[in-house]
C-alpha angles and dihedrals in degrees: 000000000000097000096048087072123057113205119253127260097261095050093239117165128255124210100216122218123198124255104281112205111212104122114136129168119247109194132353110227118208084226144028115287117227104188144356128207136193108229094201094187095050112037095244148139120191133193125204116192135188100274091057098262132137134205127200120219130182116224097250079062097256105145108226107181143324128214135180107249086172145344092243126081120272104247091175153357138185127184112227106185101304098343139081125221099205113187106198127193112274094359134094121251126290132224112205133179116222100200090039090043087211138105105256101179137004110215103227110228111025103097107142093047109154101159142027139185126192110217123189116164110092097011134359108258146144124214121209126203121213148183091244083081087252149110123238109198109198124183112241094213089058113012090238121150112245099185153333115231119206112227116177087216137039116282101228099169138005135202127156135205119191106332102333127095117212122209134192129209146196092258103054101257114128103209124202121212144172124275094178115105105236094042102033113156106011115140118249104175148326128229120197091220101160142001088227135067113286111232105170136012119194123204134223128168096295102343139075139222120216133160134210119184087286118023146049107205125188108214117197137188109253099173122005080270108033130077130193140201098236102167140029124198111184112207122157112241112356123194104174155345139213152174118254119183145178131183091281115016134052116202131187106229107192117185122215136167096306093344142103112185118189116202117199117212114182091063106009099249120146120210118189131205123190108221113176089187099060120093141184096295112039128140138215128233113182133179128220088219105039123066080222142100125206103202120191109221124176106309087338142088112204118186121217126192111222120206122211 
């Protein structure tokens, strides 16, 4: 266990935990499952595969319905309130109505689409990430587009502190840009955070968390303009991280190949769970009320109890 964790780069020490077993599967899918989303207002939890189905969950796990919202896999999909945005392959984004379970509107234009982010500080938007190396930003009220900006690489994911955007690409830049209207989209600065695609940035007061095959590294802002690798986590094969919290704690979970490892942070302690069913590319879903994780994980969904 002691070599699957790098200290980090202030040497700072780490209590270890051994390996707990509680890993269970949820639900078996025909198919293989692309993405899975929290819906908050309505006590939900939905699944989209590769063949454009979705499937509806409550949180205690119960599977209500599923329904075909296309014939093209589901790339991604975001909950605004009661509805989903669902970006397919090949296909423009949907508008679907969770309560209704029906598409209630197709957004022209925005074929290509492989990511998207909902913002709603300033202004209500979503941004949408495409393969034409740009930004759409569409007004959710009205679904009017607001502005295209112009990126020279592929958005993969998306998260934002204060009035900066941070984007993460393919080739393992995060890019800031501006939020603010009358400057949207101007870039503020690039960090060369990986040599691997970014898939997830997670945000806290003035760092970020990203991952790479190998590592978990903590950036921080050194200088309104700098930004420095503070912390390095090494874990084989890593496929993703998140945030699990409870009233009190915040821990790190990060999924490799058979393995869920939980990083407090509050005190440094490292908890391990041995998962057989987990592989290269599985995701986290956590809940701000529940000591628990759903991870989605091939054509299954395991759940997995945390303890704080």
């Amino acid at each position: 266990v002691n070599e699957q964790l790098l200290s980090d780069a202030r040497r700072r020490s780490t209590i270890w935990v051994p390996y707990l077993h509680n890993c269970e599967i949820m639900y078996k899918h025909p198919s293989s499952i692309t993405v899975l989303v929290r819906v908050p207002l309505l006590g939900l939890v939905i699944l989209g595969d590769d063949k454009g189905n979705l499937v509806y969950f409550t949180n205690n796990q119960e599977i209500l319905s599923s329904h075909s919202c296309s014939k093209s896999p589901i790339v991604d999909m975001i909950v605004i309130r009661k509805t989903l945005w669902i970006s397919c392959k090949n296909e423009n984004v949907i508008i679907w109505d969770i309560k209704k379970k029906k598409r209630v509107k197709t957004l022209n234009n925005t074929k290509g689409t492989v990511s998207l982010y909902h913002y709603n500080d300033q202004y209500n938007a979503v941004f949408l990430g495409t393969f034409r190396k740009e930004l759409l930003v569409i007004l959710v009220k009205k679904y009017k587009l607001l502005t295209t900006i112009k990126l020279n690489t592929i958005p993969l994911c998306f998260n934002h502190q204060s009035s900066i955007l941070f984007v993460g690409d393919k080739t393992g830049f995060v890019f800031a840009l501006s939020l603010k209207l009358g400057d949207l989209g101007t870039l503020k600065y690039v960090i060369r955070a990986s040599k691997e695609p970014i898939n997830r940035i997670l945000i806290s007061k003035n760092d970020f968390w990203i991952y790479d095959s190998n590592y978990v590294k903590l950036w921080t802002q050194s200088t309104p303009e700098n930004w420095d690798c503070l912390q390095v986590i090494k874990v084989e094969k890593t496929s993703d991280i998140n945030y699990v919290r409870n009233e009190t704690n915040k821990s790190l979970c990060i999924t490799s190949n058979k393995k869920i490892h939980q990083f407090h942070l509050n005190c440094e302690k490292q908890q391990n769970y041995n998962c057989q069913f987990l592989t290269n590319n599985s995701k986290i879903i956590s809940f701000k009320t529940q000591n628990s994780i759903w991870v989605l994980s091939g054509d299954v969904i395991c759940t997995h109890e945390i303890s704080f």
